[in-house]
C-alpha positions as CSV (number, residue, x, y, z in Angstrom):
1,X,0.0,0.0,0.0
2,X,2.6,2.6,1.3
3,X,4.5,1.8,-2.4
4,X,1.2,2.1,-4.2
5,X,0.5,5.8,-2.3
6,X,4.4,6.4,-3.0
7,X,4.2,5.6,-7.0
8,X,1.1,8.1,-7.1
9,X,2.6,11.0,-5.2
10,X,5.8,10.4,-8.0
11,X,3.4,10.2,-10.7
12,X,1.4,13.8,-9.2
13,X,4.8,15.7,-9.0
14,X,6.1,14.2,-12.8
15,X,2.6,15.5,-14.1
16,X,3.0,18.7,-11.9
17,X,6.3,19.7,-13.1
18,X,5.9,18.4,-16.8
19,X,2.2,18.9,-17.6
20,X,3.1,22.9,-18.7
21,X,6.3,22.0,-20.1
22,X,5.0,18.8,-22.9
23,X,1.9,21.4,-23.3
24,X,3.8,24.0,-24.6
25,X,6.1,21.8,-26.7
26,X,3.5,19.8,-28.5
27,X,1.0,22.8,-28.5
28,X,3.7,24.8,-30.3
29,X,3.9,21.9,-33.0
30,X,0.1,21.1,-33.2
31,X,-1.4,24.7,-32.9
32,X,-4.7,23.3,-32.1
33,X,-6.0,23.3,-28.3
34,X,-8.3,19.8,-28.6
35,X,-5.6,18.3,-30.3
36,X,-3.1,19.3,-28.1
37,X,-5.2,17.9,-24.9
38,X,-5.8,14.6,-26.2
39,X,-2.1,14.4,-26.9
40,X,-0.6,15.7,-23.5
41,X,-3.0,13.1,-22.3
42,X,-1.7,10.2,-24.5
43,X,1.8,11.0,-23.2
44,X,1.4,10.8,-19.8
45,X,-1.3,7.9,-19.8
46,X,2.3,6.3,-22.0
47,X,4.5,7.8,-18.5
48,X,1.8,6.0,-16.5
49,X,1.8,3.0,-18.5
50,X,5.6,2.3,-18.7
51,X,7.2,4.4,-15.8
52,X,8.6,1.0,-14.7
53,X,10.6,0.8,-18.2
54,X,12.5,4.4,-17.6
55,X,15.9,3.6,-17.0
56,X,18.1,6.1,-15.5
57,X,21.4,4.7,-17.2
58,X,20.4,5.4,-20.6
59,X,18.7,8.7,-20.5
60,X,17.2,11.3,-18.2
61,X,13.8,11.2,-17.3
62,X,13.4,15.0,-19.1
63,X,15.2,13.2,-22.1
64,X,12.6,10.1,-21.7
65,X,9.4,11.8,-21.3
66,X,10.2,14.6,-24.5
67,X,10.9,11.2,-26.1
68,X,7.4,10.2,-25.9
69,X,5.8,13.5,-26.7
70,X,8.1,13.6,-29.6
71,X,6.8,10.0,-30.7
72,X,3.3,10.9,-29.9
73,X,3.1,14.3,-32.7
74,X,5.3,12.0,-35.0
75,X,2.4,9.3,-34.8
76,X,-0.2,12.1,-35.0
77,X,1.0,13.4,-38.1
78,X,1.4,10.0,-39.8
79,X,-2.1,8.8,-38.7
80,X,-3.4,12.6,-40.1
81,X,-1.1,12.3,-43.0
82,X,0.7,15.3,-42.7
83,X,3.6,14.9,-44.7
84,X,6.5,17.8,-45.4
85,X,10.0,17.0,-46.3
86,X,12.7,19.8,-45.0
87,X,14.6,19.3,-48.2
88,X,11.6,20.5,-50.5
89,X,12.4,24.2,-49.3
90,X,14.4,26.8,-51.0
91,X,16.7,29.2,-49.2
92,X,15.4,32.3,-50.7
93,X,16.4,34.6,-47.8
94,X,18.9,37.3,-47.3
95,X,21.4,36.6,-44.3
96,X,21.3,40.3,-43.0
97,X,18.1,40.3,-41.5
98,X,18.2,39.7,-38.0
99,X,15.6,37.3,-36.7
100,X,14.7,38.5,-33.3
101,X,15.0,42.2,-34.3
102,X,12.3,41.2,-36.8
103,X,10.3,39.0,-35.0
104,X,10.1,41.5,-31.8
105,X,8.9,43.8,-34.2
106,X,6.0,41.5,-35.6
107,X,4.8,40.7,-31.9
108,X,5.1,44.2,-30.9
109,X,4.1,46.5,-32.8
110,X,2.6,44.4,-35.7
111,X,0.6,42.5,-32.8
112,X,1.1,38.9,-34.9
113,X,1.3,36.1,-32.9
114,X,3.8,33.4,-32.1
115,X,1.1,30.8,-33.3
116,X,0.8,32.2,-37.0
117,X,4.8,32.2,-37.4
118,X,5.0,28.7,-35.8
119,X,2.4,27.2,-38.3
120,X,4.4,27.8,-40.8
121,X,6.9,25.5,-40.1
122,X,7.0,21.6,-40.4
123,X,6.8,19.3,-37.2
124,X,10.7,19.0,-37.9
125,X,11.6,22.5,-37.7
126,X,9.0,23.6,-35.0
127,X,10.4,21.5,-31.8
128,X,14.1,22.5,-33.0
129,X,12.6,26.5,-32.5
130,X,10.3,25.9,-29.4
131,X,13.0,24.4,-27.3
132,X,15.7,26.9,-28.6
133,X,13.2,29.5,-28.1
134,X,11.0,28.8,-25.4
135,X,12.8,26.2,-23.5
136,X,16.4,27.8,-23.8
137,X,18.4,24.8,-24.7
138,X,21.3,24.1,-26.7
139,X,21.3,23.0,-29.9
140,X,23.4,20.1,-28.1
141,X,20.0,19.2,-25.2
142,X,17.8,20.0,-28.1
143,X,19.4,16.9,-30.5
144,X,19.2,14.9,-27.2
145,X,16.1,15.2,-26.5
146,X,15.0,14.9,-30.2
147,X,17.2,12.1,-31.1
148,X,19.5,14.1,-33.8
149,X,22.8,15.0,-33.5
150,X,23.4,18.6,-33.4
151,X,24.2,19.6,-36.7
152,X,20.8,18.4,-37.9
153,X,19.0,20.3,-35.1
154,X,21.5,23.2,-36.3
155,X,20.7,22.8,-39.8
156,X,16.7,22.6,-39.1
157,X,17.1,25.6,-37.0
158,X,18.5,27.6,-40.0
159,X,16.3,26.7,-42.1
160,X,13.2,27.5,-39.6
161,X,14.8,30.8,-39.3
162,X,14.9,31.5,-43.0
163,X,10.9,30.4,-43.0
164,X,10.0,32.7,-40.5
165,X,12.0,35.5,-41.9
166,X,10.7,35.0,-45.3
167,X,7.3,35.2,-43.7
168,X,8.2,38.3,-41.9
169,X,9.8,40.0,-44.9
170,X,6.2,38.9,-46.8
171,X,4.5,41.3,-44.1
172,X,6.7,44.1,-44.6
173,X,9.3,44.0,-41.9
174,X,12.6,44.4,-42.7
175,X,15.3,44.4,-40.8
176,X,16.9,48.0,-42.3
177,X,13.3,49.7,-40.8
178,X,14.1,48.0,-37.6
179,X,17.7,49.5,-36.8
């Protein structure tokens, strides 16, 4: 009984800490709320369902439960058919325009939201950009919690940044009228 009361106070203070932090990642990837909910649910009924199988030596539990929300969009977008390949986009984007110049001046004073300039990216590139972005992490953490080695999570992130600036460039922000 007393391991029973102990396993659900672990599995309260995993869902308490996490629950925000799997929201915002696969919300940021999704950009629909149902969706979203059913999916945060589906991962941690999969934390509930195999928290016996998390082994400390091979990852850490942050690593192991990004793992599953990771797997979980991946099998949502194969089950909706949502297919985009990375390597169908064209780099048509000037270097000298400074991403978060321009993108503080979309939210700002442009009032645009984070959502609209997320969905435009694939469900490769938008992880690599919400945990650079939003979670702060390396592009080191962010391939080890994604599974890629860093110079794919660097490569993705370029190429989300070119997207996004593309797309802020299309709404007349430029990063000359900025400085």
């Amino acid at each position: 009984m007393e391991k029973r009361r102990n396993g659900k106070e672990i599995l309260i203070e995993i869902y308490e800490e996490f629950f925000p932090k799997i929201y915002n990642y696969i919300y940021y990837q999704i950009n629909n709320n149902a969706v979203c909910d059913d999916l945060v649910s589906s991962v941690f009924m999969k934390v509930v369902e195999n928290i016996d199988k998390f082994d400390e030596q091979k990852a850490s539990f942050s690593t192991w439960i990004y793992t599953i929300a990771r797997n979980t969009v991946i099998d949502y977008y194969r089950k909706a058919k949502i297919e985009s390949d990375i390597d169908d986009y064209v780099d048509s984007v000037k270097y000298s325009l400074s991403f978060e110049d321009a993108y503080r001046e979309y939210t700002q004073e442009y009032r645009g939201s984070t959502e609209a300039l997320m969905a435009i990216l694939n469900e490769k590139e938008r992880p690599v950009i919400y945990l650079r972005y939003f979670e702060g992490l390396s592009f080191t953490e962010i391939g080890s919690r994604l599974g890629k080695n860093s110079s794919t999570v660097r490569t993705l992130h370029e190429r989300a940044l070119k997207k996004m600036l593309k797309y802020l460039q299309g709404k007349g922000i430029c990063y000359e009228d900025i400085i």
